[in-house]
VOROTOR-62545 format. One record per residue (C-alpha): residue in three letters; x, y negated, z. Coordinates in steps of 0.1 Angstrom, whole numbers, always signed. Example, Ala and Ser with C-alpha at 12.3 -4.5 7.8 and 13.67 -1.06 7.14 Angstrom:
<rs>
[ALA, [+123, +45, +78]]
[SER, [+137, +11, +71]]
</rs>
This chain:
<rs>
[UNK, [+178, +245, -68]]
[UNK, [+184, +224, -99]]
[UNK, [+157, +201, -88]]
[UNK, [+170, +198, -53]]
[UNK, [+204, +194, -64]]
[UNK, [+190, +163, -85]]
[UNK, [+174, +147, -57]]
[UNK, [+202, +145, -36]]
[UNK, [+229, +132, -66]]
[UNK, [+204, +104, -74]]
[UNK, [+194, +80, -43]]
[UNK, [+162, +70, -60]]
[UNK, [+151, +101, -80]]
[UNK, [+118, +111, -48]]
[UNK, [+107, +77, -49]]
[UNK, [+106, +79, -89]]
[UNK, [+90, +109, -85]]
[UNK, [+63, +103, -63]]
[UNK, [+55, +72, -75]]
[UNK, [+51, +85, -112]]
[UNK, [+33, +117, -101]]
[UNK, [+9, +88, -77]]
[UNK, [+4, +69, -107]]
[UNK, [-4, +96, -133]]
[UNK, [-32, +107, -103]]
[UNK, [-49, +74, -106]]
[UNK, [-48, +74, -138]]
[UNK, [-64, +105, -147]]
[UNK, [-91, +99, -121]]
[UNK, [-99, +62, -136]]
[UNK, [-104, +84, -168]]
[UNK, [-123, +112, -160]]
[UNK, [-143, +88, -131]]
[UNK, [-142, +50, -145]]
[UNK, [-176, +36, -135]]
[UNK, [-167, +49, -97]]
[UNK, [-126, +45, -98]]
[UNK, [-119, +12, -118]]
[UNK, [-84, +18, -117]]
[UNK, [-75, +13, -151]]
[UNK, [-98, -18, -151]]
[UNK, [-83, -50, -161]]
[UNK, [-91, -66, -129]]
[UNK, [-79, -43, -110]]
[UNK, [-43, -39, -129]]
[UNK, [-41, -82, -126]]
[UNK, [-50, -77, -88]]
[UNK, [-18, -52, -83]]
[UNK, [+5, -78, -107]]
[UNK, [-3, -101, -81]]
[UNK, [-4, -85, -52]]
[UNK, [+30, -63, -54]]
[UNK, [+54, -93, -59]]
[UNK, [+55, -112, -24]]
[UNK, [+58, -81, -6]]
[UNK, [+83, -66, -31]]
[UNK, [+107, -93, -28]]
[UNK, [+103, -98, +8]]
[UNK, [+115, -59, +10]]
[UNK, [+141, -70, -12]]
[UNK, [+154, -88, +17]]
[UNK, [+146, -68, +44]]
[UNK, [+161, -37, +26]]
[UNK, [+195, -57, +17]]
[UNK, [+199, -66, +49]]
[UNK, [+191, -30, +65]]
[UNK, [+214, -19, +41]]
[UNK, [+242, -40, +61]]
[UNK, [+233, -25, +94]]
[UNK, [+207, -52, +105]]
[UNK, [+169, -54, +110]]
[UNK, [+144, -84, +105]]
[UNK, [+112, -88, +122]]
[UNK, [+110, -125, +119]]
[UNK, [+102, -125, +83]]
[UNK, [+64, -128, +80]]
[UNK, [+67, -157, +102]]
[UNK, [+96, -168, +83]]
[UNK, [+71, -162, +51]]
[UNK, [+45, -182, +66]]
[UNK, [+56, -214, +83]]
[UNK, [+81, -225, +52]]
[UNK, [+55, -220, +35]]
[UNK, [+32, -243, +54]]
[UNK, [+64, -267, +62]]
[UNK, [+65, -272, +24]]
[UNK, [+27, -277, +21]]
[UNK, [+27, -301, +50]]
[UNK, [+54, -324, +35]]
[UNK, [+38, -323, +1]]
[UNK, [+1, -332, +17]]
[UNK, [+23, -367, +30]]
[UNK, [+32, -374, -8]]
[UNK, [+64, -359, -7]]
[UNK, [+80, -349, -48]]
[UNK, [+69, -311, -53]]
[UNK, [+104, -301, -65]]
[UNK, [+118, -315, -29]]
[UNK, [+91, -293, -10]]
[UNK, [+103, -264, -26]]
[UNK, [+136, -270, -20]]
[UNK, [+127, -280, +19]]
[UNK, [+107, -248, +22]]
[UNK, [+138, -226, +7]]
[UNK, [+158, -245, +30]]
[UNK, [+138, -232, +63]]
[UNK, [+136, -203, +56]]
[UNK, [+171, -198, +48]]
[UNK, [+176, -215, +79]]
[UNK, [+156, -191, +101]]
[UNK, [+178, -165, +85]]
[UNK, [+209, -179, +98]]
[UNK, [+197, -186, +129]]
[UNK, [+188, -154, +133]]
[UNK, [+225, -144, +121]]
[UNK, [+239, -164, +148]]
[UNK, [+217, -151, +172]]
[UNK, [+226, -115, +165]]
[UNK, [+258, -114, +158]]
[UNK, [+277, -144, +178]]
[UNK, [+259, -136, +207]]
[UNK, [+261, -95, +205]]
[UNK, [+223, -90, +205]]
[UNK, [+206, -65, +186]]
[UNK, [+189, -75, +153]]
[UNK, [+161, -59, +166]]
[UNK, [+156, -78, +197]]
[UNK, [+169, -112, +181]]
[UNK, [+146, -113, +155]]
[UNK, [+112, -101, +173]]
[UNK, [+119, -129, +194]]
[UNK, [+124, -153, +166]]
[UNK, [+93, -137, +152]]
[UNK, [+72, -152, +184]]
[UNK, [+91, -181, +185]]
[UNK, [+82, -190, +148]]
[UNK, [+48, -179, +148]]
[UNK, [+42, -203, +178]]
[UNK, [+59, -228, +164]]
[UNK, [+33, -229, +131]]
[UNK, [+7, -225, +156]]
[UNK, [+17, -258, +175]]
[UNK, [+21, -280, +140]]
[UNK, [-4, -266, +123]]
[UNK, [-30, -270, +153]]
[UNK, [-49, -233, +142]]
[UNK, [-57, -252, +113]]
[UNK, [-53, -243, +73]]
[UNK, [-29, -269, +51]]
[UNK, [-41, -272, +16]]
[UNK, [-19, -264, -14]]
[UNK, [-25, -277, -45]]
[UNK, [+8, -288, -68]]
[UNK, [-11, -292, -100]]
[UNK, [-12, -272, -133]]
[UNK, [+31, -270, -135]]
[UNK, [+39, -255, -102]]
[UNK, [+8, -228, -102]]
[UNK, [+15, -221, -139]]
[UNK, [+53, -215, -128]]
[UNK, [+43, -197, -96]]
[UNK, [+10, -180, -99]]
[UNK, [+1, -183, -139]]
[UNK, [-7, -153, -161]]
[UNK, [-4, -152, -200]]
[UNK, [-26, -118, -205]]
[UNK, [-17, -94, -180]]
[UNK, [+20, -107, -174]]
[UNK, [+16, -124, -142]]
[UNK, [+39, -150, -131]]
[UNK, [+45, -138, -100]]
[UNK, [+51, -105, -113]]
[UNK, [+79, -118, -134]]
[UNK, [+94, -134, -106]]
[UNK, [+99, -101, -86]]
[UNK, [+117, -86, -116]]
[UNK, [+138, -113, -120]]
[UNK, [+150, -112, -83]]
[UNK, [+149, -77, -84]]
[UNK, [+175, -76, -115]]
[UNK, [+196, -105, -91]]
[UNK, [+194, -85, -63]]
[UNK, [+207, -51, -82]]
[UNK, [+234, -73, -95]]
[UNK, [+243, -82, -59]]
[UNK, [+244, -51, -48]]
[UNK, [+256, -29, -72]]
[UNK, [+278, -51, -95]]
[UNK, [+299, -77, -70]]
[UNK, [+323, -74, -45]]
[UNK, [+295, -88, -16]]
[UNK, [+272, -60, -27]]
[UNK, [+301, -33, -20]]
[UNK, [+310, -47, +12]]
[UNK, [+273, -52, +24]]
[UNK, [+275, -11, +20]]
[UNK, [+306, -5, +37]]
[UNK, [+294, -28, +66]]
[UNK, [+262, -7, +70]]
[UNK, [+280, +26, +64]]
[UNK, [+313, +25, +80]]
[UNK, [+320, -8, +100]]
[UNK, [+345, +0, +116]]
[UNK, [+363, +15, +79]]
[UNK, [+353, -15, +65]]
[UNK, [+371, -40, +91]]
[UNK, [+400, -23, +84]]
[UNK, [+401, -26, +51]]
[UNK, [+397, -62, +51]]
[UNK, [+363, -69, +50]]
[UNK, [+348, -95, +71]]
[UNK, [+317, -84, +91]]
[UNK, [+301, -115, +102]]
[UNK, [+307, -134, +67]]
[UNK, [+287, -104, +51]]
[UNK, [+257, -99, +77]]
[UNK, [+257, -136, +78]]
[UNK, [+247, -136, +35]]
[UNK, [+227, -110, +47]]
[UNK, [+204, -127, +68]]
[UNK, [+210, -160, +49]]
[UNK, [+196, -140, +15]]
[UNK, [+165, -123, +36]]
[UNK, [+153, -161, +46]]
[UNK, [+157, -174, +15]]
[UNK, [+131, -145, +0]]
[UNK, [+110, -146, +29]]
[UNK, [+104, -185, +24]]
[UNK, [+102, -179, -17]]
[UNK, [+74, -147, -14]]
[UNK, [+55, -173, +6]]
[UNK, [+59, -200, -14]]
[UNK, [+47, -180, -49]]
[UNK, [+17, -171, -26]]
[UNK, [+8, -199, -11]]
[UNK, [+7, -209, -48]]
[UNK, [-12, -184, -60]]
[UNK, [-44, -190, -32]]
[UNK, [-38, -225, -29]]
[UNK, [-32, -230, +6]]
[UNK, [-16, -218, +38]]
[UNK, [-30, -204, +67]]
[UNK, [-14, -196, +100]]
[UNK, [-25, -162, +97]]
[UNK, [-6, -161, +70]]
[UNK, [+21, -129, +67]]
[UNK, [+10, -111, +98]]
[UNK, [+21, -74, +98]]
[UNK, [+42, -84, +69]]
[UNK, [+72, -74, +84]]
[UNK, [+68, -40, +92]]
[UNK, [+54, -35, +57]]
[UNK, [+84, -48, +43]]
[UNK, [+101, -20, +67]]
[UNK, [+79, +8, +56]]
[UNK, [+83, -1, +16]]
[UNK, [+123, +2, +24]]
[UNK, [+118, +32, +41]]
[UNK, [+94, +50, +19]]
[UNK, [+120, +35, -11]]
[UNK, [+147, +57, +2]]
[UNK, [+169, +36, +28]]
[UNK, [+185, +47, +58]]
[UNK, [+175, +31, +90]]
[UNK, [+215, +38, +99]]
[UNK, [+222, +11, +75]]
[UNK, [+245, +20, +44]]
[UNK, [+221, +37, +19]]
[UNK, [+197, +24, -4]]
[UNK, [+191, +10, -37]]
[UNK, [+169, -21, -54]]
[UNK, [+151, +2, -75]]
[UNK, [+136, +24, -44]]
[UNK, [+126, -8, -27]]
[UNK, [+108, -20, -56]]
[UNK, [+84, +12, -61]]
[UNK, [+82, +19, -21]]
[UNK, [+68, -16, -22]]
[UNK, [+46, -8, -50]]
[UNK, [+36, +27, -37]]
[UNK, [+21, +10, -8]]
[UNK, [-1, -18, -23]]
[UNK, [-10, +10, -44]]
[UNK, [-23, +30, -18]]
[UNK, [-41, +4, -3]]
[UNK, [-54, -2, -38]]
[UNK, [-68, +32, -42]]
[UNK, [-83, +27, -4]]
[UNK, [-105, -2, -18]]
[UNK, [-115, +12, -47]]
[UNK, [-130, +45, -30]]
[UNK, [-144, +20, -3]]
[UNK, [-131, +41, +27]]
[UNK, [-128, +21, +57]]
[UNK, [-100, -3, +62]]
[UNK, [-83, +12, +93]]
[UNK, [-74, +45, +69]]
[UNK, [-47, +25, +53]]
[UNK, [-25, +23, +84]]
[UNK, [-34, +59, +86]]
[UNK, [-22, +67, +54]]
[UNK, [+9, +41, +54]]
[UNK, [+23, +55, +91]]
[UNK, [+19, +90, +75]]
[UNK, [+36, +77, +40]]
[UNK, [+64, +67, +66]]
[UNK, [+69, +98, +83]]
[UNK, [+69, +122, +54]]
[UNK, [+98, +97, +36]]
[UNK, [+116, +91, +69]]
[UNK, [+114, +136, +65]]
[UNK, [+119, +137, +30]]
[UNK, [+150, +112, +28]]
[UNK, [+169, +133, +53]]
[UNK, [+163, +165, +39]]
[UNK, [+175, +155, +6]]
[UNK, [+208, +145, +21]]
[UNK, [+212, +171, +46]]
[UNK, [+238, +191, +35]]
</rs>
């Protein structure tokens, strides 16, 4: 009862948990089975360094705007074509610092579109933003003619973006560093508060002064802005940008949230459980490869990973 009692004082104490007790499994199977589960090989431990960030801080941005009350399906197309608008402009000799900027720009943009969207014209996020989600991945389709745009900045900007000094990855820096932003946000200033009363109580929140569309609106302005930066570190990191690029993206971003502890209600959730759901799942997919099961067992395993959180979360809080 203890243990129980524990769970439901501490919003991310099941994700801890069962990411810990995930990782120890691994481990102890890489040990007592390394030459058929490299998991404790260093290529495999670089792999996950670089793999976990782009999704992780996308689900940063999903889950602070979920938080709020509001969904975002647009963001793997978000993800993907400022990724490619900043590799386009810097294939036509444009400065590299000014295509960053351009491609932060977008999708920050495409976030406040999107804000607009939803909340000036009183559509859901839902709908809003699977529209904008087409509307964007056609768009990239049009410029980009089906065709892959070339990425390559020069030693600075991959160092910056995609480097590795041992096994510290760049990347992998990065997603701490937003992820220690992004608990600041949220659990240290006055926006962070008010994007919780906003997803928990809107209508207690109004009346206490706080102004609804000024909040969702940094919402979706802040899940833009990491949408277009996770693409822009991996566009870095491969070189290039396809307009494949970030399919299915969203509604991994979505499950890592979920499976982190957040309520799909809106008003729940911390940085810390985003961070590890998003981790939990590229592990998982990481222990898929390395036990060469097919492919299609990793939605399998995800969509049950989501269900047995989604069950999990609510039992904890039910009272």
């Amino acid at each position: 009862m203890a243990f129980w009692g524990t769970l439901r004082r501490h919003k991310t104490a099941h994700i801890v948990i069962v990411f810990v007790v995930v990782q120890l499994a691994c481990i102890i199977a890489s040990l007592l089975f390394p030459s058929s589960f490299a998991y404790l090989s260093t290529g495999n431990i670089r792999l996950l360094l670089r793999s976990i960030p782009p999704l992780a801080i996308l689900s940063m941005g999903v889950g602070i705007l979920m938080i709020s009350g509001e969904f975002d399906l647009s963001v793997g197309s978000n993800y993907a074509f400022s990724a490619y608008m900043m590799a386009l402009l810097f294939n036509r000799g444009v400065p590299t610092p000014v295509t960053i900027a351009v491609g932060l720009a977008v999708g920050a943009s495409i976030g406040i579109i999107n804000g607009l969207i939803t909340l000036k014209a009183r559509i859901p996020s839902f709908i809003a933003t699977l529209g904008a989600m087409m509307v964007w991945r056609g768009m990239l389709m049009f410029i980009s003619g089906g065709q892959t745009a070339p990425y390559r900045p020069g030693p600075f900007i991959e160092g910056l973006f995609a480097g590795s000094l041992g096994f510290l990855q760049a990347q992998f820096v990065w997603a701490l560093v937003i992820a220690g932003l992004a608990y600041l946000l949220l659990e240290r200033h006055r926006l962070g508060n008010h994007i919780f009363a906003v997803g928990g109580n809107p209508d207690a929140a109004t009346a206490i002064g706080v102004n609804r569309f000024s909040v969702k609106m940094a919402a979706f302005t802040i899940v833009g802005m990491l949408a277009a930066f996770a693409g822009i570190i991996s566009t870095a990191r491969v070189s290039s940008v396809s307009p494949e690029l970030g399919k299915g993206l969203e509604l991994q971003a979505i499950a890592a949230c979920v499976v982190g502890g957040l309520s799909l209600r809106g008003g729940e959730g911390s940085i810390l459980g985003i961070f590890l759901g998003a981790a939990l799942l590229f592990t998982i997919q990481d222990v898929i490869l390395l036990l060469r099961a097919p492919g299609e067992y990793l939605d399998l395993f995800v969509g049950l990973l989501i269900v047995v959180a989604v069950i999990f979360n609510h039992l904890t809080k039910k009272e």
